[in-house]
C-alpha positions, 0 to 999 in steps of 0.5 A: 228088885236088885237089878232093875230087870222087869218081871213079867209075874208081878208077884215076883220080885227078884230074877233067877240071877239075883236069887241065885246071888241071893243068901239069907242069912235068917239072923236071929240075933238076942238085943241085951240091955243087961241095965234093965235085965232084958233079952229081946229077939231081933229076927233079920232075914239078910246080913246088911251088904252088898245087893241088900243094902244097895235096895234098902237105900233105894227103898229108904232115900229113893222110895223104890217101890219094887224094893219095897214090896220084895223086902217087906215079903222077905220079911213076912217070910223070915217072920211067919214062923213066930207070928203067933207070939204077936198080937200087933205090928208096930214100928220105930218112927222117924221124926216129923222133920225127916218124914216130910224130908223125904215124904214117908216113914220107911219103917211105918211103911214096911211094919203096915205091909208086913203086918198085911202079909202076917196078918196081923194088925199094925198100930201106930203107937210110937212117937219121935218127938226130938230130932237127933244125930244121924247114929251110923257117925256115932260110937256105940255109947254115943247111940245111947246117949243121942237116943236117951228119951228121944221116943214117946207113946204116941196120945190115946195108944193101945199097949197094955197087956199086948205083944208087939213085934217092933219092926225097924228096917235095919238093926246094928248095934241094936240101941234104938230098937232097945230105946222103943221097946223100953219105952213099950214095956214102961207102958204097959206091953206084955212082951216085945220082939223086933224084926229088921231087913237087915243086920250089921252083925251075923250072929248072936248075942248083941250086948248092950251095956 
């Protein structure tokens, strides 16, 4: 998965030198958004660096198909202890124009594979219905404001009254996972937390003013 040397047991996905390079980090970081009186878990196995950022690129530009599975099943990993306090899968969605850019939705892709290894059902209930600017050249106000109703419930979706684990695959200043769970919670959702491959941060709390 990391350094491109073939496995024998399919099931497997990183070499024992990568493993041994490898460090989860199990990031449980708390997303506020102090506007509207919320703290939502977001829950990362990895810290957004070195090897892991090398592979979630290859998964996220190139289509990796190794990278894939091996990050989805670290991710079923990192979140099974919580799996119970979810009743579905959900993921933030990328536009239309960028889907057909490169062929797939990296985050639908990853939320339905994980959700598989969870067992729990996945949904796609969420919608981008206005493109906007890459977030990784903007300021932290700037990610707020270029994301601002930039999300939508997707025509017929099932929120009311259930639990969602909102899957992205990697979270930095947390602004869109906290535009998508607003918009799950103005529909109706119960409770909503969110699960990344990745964070920018170590630690917690992530303050969104």
């Amino acid at each position: 998965m990391f350094c491109g040397v073939l496995l024998p047991n399919s099931l497997e996905y990183v070499c024992e030198k990568c493993a041994a390079m490898l460090s989860f980090s199990h990031i449980n970081r708390i997303l506020s958004d102090e506007k509207k009186n919320r703290q939502i878990p977001c829950y990362a196995p990895f810290v957004y660096e070195g090897m892991v950022k090398d592979s979630i690129l290859a998964y996220k530009f190139r289509g990796n198909e190794e990278s894939f599975r091996g990050l989805s099943a670290f991710l079923a990993k990192e979140l099974w202890p919580f799996s119970e306090k979810w009743d579905v899968v959900t993921n933030v969605p990328v536009s239309h124009k960028r889907k057909k850019e490169r062929g797939f939705d990296q985050s639908q892709r990853l939320a339905k594979h994980t959700a598989r290894l969870l067992g729990l059902p996945y949904q796609q209930v969420l919608e981008k219905y206005r493109d906007t600017k890459p977030q990784h050249t903007l300021s932290k106000e700037e990610r707020k404001i270029n994301l601002k109703d930039a999300y939508r419930l997707r025509k017929g979706a099932d929120v009311k009254g259930r639990r969602f684990l909102l899957i992205d695959d990697v979270v930095t200043t947390g602004s869109t996972l906290l535009e998508c769970v607003s918009v799950l919670f103005e529909a109706g959702a119960v409770s909503v937390e969110c699960g990344a491959l990745a964070s920018s941060e170590r630690c917690m709390p992530d303050i969104e003013e």
